[in-house]
C-alpha positions as CSV (number, residue, x, y, z in Angstrom):
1,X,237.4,23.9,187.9
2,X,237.9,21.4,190.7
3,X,235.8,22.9,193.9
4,X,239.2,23.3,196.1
5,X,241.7,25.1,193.1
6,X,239.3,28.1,191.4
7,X,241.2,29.0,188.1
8,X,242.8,31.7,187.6
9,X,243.8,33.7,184.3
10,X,246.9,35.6,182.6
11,X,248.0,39.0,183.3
12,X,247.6,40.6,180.1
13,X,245.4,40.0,176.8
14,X,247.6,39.0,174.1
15,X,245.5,40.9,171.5
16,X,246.6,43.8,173.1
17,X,249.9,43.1,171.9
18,X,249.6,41.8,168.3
19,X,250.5,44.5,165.8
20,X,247.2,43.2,163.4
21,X,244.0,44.6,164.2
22,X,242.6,41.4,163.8
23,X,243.9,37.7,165.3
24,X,244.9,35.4,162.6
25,X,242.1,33.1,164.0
26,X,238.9,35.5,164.8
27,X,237.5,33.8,161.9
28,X,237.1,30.0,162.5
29,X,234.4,29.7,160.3
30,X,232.0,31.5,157.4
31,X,229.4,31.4,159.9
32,X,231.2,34.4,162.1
33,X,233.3,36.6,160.1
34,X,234.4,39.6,161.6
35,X,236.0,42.7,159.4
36,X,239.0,44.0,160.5
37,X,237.9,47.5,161.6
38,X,234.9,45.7,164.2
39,X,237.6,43.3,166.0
40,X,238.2,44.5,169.3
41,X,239.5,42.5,172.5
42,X,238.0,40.9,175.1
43,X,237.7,42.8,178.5
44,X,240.5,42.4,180.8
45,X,240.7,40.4,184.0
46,X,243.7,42.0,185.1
47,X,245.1,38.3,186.5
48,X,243.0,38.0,189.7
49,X,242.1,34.9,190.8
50,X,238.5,34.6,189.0
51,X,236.6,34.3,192.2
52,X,237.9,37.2,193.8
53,X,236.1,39.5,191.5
54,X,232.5,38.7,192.6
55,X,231.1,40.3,195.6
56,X,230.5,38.5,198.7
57,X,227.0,39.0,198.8
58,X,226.3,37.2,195.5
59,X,229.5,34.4,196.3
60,X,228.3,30.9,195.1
61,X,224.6,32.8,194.1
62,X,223.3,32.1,190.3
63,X,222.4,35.9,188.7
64,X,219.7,36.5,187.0
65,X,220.1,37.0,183.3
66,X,221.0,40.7,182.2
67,X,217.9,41.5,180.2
68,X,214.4,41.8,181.7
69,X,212.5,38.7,180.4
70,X,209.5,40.8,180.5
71,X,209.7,41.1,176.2
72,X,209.4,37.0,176.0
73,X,206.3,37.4,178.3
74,X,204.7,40.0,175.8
75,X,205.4,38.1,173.2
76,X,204.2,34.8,174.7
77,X,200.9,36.0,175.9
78,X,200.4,38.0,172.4
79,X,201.4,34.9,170.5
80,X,199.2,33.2,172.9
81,X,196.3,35.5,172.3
82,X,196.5,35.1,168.3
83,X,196.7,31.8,168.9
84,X,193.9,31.6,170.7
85,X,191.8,33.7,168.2
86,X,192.7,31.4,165.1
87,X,191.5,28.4,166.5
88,X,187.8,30.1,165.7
89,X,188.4,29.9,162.4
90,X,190.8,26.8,162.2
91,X,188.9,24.0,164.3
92,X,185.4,24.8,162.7
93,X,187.5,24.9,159.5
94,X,189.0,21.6,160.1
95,X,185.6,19.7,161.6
96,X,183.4,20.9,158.3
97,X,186.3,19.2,156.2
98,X,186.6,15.9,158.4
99,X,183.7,15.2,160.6
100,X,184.3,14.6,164.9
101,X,185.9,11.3,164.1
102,X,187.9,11.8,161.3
103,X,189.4,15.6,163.6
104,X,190.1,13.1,166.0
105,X,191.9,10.0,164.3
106,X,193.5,13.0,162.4
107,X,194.7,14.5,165.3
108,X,196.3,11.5,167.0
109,X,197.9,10.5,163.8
110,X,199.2,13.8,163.0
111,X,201.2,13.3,166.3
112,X,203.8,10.8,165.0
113,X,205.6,13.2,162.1
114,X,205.1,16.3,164.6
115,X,207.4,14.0,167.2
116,X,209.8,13.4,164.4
117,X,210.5,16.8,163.8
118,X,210.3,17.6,167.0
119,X,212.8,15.6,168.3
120,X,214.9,17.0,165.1
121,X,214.5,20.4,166.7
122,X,215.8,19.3,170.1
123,X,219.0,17.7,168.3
124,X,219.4,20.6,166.4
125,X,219.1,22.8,169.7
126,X,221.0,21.0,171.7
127,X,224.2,23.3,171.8
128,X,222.5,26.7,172.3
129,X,219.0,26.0,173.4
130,X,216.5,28.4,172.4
131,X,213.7,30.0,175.3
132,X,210.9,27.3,175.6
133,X,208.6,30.6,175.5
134,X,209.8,30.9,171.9
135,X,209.9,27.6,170.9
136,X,206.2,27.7,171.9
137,X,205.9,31.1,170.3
138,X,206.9,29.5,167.3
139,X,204.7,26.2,167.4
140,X,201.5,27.8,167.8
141,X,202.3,30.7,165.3
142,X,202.6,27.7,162.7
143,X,199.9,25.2,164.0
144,X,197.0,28.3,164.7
145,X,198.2,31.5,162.7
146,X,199.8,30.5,159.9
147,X,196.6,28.8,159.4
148,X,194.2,31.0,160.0
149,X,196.8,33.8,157.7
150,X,196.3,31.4,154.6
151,X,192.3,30.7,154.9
152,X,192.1,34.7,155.2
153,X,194.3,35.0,152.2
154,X,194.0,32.2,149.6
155,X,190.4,33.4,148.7
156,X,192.2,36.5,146.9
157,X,194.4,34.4,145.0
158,X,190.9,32.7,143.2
159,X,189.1,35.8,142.6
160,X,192.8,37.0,140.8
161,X,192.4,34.1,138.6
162,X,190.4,32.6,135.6
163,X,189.8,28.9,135.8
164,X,188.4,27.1,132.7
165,X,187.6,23.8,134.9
166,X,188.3,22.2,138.3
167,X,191.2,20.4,137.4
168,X,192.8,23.4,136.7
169,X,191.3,25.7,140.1
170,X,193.3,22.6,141.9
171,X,196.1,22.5,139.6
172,X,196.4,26.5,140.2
173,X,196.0,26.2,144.4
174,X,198.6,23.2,144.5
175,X,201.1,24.8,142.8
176,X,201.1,28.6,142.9
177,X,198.6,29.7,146.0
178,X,200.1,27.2,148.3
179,X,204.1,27.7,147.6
180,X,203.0,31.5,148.4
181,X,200.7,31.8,150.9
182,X,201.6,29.3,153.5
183,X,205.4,30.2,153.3
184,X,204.4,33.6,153.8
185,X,201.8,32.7,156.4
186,X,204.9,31.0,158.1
187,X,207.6,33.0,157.9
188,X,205.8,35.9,158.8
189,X,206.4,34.2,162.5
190,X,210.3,34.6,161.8
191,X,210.5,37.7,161.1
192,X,208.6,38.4,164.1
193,X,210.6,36.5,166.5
194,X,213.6,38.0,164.3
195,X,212.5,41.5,165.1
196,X,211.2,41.1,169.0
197,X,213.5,38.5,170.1
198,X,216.7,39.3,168.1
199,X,218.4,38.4,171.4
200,X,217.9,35.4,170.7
201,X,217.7,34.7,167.2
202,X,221.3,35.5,166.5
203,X,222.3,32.8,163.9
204,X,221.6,30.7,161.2
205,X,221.3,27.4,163.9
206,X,218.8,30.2,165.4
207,X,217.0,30.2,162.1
208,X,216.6,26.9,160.9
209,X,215.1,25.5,165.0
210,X,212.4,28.2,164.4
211,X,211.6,27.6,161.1
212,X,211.7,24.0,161.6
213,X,209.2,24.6,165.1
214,X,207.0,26.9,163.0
215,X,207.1,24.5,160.0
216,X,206.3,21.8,162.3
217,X,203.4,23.1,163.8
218,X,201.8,24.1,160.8
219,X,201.8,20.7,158.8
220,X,200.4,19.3,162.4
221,X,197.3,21.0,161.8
222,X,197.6,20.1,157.9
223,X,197.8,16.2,158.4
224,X,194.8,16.9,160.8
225,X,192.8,17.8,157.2
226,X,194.6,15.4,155.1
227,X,194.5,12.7,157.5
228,X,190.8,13.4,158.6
229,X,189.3,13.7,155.4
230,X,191.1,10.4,154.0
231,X,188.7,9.2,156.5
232,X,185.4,11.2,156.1
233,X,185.3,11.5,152.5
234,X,186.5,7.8,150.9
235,X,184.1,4.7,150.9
236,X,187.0,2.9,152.1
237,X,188.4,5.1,155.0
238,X,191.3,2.4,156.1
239,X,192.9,2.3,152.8
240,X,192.9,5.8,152.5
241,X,194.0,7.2,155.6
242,X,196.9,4.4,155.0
243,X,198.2,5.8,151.9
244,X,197.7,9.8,153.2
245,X,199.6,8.7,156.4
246,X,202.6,7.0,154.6
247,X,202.8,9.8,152.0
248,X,203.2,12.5,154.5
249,X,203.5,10.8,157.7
250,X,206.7,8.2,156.8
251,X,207.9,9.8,153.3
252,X,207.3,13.4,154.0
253,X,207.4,14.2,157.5
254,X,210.2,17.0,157.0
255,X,208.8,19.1,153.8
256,X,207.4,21.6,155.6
257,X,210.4,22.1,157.6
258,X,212.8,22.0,154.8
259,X,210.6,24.4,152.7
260,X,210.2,27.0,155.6
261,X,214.1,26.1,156.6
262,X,215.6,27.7,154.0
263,X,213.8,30.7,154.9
264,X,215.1,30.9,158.5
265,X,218.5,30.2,157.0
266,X,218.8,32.9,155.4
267,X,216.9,35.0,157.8
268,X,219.8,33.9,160.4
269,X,222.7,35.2,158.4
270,X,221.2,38.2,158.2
271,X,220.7,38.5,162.0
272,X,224.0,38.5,162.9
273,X,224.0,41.7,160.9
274,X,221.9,43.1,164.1
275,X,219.8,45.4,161.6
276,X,216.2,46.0,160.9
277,X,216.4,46.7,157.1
278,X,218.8,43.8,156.5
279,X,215.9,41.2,158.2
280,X,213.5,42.5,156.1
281,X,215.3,42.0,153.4
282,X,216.4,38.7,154.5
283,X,212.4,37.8,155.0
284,X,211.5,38.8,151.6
285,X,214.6,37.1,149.3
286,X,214.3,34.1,151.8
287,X,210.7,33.3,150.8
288,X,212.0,32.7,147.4
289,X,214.0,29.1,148.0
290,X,211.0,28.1,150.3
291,X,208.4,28.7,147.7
292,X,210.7,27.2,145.4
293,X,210.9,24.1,146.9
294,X,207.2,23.9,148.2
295,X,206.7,24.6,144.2
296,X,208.4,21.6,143.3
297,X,206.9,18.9,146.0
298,X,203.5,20.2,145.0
299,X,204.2,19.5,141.3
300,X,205.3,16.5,141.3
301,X,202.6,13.7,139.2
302,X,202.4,10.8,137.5
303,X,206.1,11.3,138.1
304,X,206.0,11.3,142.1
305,X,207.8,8.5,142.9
306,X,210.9,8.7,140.2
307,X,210.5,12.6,141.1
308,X,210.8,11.8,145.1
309,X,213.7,9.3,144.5
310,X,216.0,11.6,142.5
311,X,214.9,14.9,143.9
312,X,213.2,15.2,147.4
313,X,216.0,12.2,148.7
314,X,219.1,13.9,147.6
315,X,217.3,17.3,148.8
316,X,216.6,15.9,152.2
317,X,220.2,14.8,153.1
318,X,221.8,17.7,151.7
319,X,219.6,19.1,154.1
320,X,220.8,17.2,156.6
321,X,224.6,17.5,155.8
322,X,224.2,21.5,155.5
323,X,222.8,21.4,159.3
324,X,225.7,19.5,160.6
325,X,228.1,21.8,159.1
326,X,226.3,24.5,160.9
327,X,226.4,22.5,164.1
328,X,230.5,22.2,163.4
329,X,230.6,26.0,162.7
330,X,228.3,26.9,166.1
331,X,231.1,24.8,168.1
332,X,234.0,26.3,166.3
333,X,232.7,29.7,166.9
334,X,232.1,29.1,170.5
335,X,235.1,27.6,171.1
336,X,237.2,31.0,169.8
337,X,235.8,33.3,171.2
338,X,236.0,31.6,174.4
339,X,239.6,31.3,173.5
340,X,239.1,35.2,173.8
341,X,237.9,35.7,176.8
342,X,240.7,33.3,178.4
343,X,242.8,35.4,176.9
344,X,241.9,38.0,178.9
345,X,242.1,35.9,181.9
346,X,238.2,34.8,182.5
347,X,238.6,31.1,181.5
348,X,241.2,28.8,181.6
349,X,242.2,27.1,178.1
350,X,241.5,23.3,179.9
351,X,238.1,25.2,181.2
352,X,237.6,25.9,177.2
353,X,237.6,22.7,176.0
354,X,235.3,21.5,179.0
355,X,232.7,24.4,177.6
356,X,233.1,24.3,174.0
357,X,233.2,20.4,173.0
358,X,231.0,18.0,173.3
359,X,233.2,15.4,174.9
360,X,234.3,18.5,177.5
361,X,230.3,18.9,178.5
362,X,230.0,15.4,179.2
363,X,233.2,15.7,181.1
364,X,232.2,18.2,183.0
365,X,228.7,17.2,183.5
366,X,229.5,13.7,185.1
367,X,231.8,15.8,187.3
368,X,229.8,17.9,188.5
369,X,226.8,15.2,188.8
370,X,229.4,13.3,191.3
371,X,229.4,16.5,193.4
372,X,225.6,16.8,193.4
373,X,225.9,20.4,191.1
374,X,224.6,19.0,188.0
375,X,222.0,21.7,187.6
376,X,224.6,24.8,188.2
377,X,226.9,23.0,185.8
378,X,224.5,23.4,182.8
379,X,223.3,27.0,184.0
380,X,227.1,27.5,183.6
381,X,227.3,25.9,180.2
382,X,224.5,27.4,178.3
383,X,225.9,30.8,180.0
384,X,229.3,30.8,179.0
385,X,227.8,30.0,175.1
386,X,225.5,32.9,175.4
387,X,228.7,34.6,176.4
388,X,230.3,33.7,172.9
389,X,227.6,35.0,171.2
390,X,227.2,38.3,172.9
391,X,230.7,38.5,172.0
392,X,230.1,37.4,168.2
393,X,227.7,40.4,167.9
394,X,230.3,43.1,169.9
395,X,232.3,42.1,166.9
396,X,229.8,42.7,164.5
397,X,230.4,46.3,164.8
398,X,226.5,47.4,165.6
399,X,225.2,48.7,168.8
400,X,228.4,47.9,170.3
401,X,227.8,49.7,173.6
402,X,224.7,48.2,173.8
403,X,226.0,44.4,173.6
404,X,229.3,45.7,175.8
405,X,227.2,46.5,178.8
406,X,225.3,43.3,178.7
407,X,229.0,41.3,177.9
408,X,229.8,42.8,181.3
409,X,226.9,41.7,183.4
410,X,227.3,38.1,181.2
411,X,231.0,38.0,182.8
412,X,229.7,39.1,186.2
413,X,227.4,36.1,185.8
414,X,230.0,33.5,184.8
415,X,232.3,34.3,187.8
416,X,228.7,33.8,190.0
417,X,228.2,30.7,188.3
418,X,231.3,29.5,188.8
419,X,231.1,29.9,192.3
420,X,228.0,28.2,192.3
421,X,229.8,24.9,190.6
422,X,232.5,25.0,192.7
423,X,230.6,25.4,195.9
């Protein structure tokens, strides 16, 4: 991709040729399995030189993405707008529980875990970086919404029950109202991002940086109660607010994200499936893990720390471990169906490796940096990913057309962008 020598690609498509109906590797990983009968090639680029292709009126010009953004604005402002409406219930909700100075040492406290999972997010993201309108979408859905959902709901759950005493009232809302009111107070925001903005919630990576934004948000605004009435309600405010903030603040910062995780796992294998039915489905057996877990972290007693050690621990990094696999899978999947396209004669198979690896993105980053086109360079990037994936769901065999027309202004794009980093 050196400025002076544009790439150029083979005559012919090899898959054309091969007598299977599907390449030996269109399957580099669980996470994008493609049946035979949906396995269709890349579009040819006929073997002209890449840059002929674009017109001169858009030469070395960045294109605008395919799809109107106009459905991440509706969304945004209605998320907004809900938003907006729950904080009447949740601030005056929050300042009867804490008082104006325990809110407000509750608020700035309940900062540091909401960095640590946000900067989680961001690691996680890092590949195929989600909309900031949706990651935004997402936050406020869990810190406002979600919240407001479960003070409009858990009343229900103690009229359905008999309580012989307080302990058991609090025993009862720990353990049974929470687990299934808040995870469905917060995955309700999945499956509405699922079902607006399946453009881009296309995977289970997809799944599990929403759920974990959602999830993050909402235990914000719960550390601003727990945190706040540590404070208001003990004679010794100090000590209290110490142990509430090392319990969820240092041992606990990712629960919520691990609970509500699960759920957007699952709810991302089913969106590569591209159908309604299947996401509702994938909403409703998802909520079971998630109340599951939250189940289990809420029951834990006079047990809590043997119970953390041998549980939550081993829970956590197998969390961890199961989202760097995904990360591998994301690459690998990127990285063939790339392979496709240069097949066809859109990429080169050096210019593959510079898009789909880590240590080629840094390559070509620095590059570009030295020729002052830093900024076109990671426009190309994320496009040529987004390419992969609009080519992941051609292959899933639903609305094909559909995803074929926007695969062809995606390639337009690329050979634009290219331009653009070549100069």
């Amino acid at each position: 991709m050196h400025p002076r020598q544009p790439a150029s690609g083979p005559s012919e498509d090899p898959w054309e040729r091969a007598a299977a109906p599907l390449p030996r590797e269109a399957n580099p990983s669980w996470m994008g399995h493609v049946q035979p009968g949906n396995y269709r090639p890349a579009p040819g680029h006929q073997g002209r030189p890449v840059d002929a292709v674009v017109p001169p009126q858009v030469q070395g010009a960045v294109l605008k993405a395919g799809r109107s953004r106009s459905g991440l604005l509706a969304l945004t402002l209605g998320g907004s707008a809900l938003a907006f409406l729950s904080l009447f219930l949740v601030v005056p909700f929050l300042l009867s529980a804490t008082g104006t100075a325990g809110f407000l040492v509750g608020f700035l406290a309940s900062l540091v875990p909401l960095s640590v999972v946000l900067l989680a997010v961001y690691i996680i993201d890092k590949w195929e970086p989600e909309p900031k309108r949706l990651l935004y979408f997402a936050f406020t859905w869990g810190a406002a919404v979600s919240i407001a959902v479960t003070l409009l709901i858990q009343p229900f759950f103690v009229l359905a029950f008999q309580f012989s005493d307080e302990a058991d009232l609090q025993a009862y809302m720990a353990t049974v109202q929470a687990p299934i009111v808040e995870e469905f107070a917060k995955s309700l925001g999945l499956l509405i991002l699922l079902l607006l903005a399946r453009k881009h919630f296309d995977g289970p990576v997809d799944g599990v940086v929403f759920a974990f934004t959602i999830a993050g948000g909402f235990a914000f605004t719960e550390n601003i109660l727990y945190f706040g009435r540590a404070i208001a309600e003990s004679a010794d405010p100090a000590s209290s607010f110490a142990q509430v903030f090392f319990l969820r603040g240092v041992m606990s910062p990712f629960a919520h994200a691990i609970f509500t995780g699960t759920t957007g796992l699952i709810m991302g294998y089913a969106a590569r499936r591209w159908h309604t039915g299947a996401s509702v489905a994938a909403f409703l057996v998802g909520l079971l893990p998630a109340m599951f877990l939250h189940n289990r972290w809420n029951s834990m007693g006079q047990g809590f720390l043997a119970d953390y050690i041998m549980v939550q621990v081993p829970i956590f990094f197998l969390s961890i471990a199961g989202i760097i696999l995904l990360r591998v899978a994301e690459k690998r999947l990127t990285r063939q169906r790339l392979l496709e396209y240069s097949a066809a004669g859109w990429f080169t198979p050096a210019e593959v490796e510079l898009l789909a690896t880590v240590g080629g993105r840094r390559t070509a980053l620095n590059w570009a940096g030295s020729y002052g086109r830093k900024k076109q360079m990671k426009e190309f990037l994320k496009a040529a990913t987004h390419l992969a994936n609009t080519r992941q769901r051609i292959l899933s065999g639903r609305d094909v057309q559909l995803h074929q027309a926007e695969e062809r202004q995606q390639l337009q794009r690329i050979l634009a962008l290219r331009a653009a980093v070549a100069g």
